[in-house]
N, C-alpha and C positions, 0 to 999 in steps of 0.2 A: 674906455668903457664901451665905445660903440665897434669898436673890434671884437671884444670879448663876447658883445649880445650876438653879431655877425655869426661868429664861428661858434655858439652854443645852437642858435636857430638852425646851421646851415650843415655841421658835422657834426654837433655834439659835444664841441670839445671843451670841457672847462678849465679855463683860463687859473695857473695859482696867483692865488690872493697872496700879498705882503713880499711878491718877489718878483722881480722882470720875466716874463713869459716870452719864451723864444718864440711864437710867434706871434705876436702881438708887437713884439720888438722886430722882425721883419716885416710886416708892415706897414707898420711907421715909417721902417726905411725907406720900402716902396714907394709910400707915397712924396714923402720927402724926395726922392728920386724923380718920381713923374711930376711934380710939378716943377721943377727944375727943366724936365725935359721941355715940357709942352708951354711954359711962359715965352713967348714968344721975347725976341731982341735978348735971349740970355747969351745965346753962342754966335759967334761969328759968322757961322754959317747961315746965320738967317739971313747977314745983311748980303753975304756972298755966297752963292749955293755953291759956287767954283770947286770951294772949301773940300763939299762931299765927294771929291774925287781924289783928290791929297792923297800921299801916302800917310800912316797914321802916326809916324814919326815924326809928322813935320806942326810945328807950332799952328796952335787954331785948331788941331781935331780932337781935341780933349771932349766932343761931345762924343766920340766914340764910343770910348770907356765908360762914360755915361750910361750910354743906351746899350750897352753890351748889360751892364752889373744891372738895370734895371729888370734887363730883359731876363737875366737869370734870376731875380729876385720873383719876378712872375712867374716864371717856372715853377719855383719852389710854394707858391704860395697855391696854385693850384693843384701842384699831385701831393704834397705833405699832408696837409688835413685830409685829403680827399681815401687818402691811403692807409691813414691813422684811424678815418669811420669807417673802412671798409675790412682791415684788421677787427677793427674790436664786433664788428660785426660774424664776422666769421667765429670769434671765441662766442659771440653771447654775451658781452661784458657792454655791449652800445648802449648808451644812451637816445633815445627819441628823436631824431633831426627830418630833416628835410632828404637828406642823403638816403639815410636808411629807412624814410618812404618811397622813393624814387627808385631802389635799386632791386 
């Protein structure tokens, strides 16, 4: 619900009702991801920073991978919408947001 208000206020974008929303379902994962990242004593490398120097093949840098697919899940979560309001703006088809006062 509070993703769906987020991205109606901020691009416009409305969320479908009665069926998983691709983005809405990434950032969930997102978040699910970053907290993961940033709880502190979840990765080994907290207790050993050593770790962050490892090749990424070796046991223990599984936070890698982590912070790679986060990191791309943020990518996406910033030009996707951003790109979808700025499309439908170009048709004429936008809805009212924040975006499409700002631009």
């Amino acid at each position: 619900m509070t993703s769906s208000t987020i991205l109606k206020t901020t691009y416009g974008y409305t969320t479908k009702t009665g069926e998983p929303d691709q983005l809405v379902t990434l950032i969930e994962r997102f978040a699910h991801g970053f907290v993961d990242i940033v709880t502190p004593g979840t990765w080994a490398v907290d207790m050993f920073p050593v770790i962050k120097r490892l090749p990424t093949w070796f046991p223990g840098t599984g936070f890698r991978q982590t912070l790679d697919s986060v990191s791309r899940m943020w990518n996406e979560l910033k030009d996707i919408p951003y790109e979808m309001a700025r499309d439908q703006m170009a048709k004429g088809s936008h809805i009212p947001s924040f975006v499409s006062r700002a631009v």
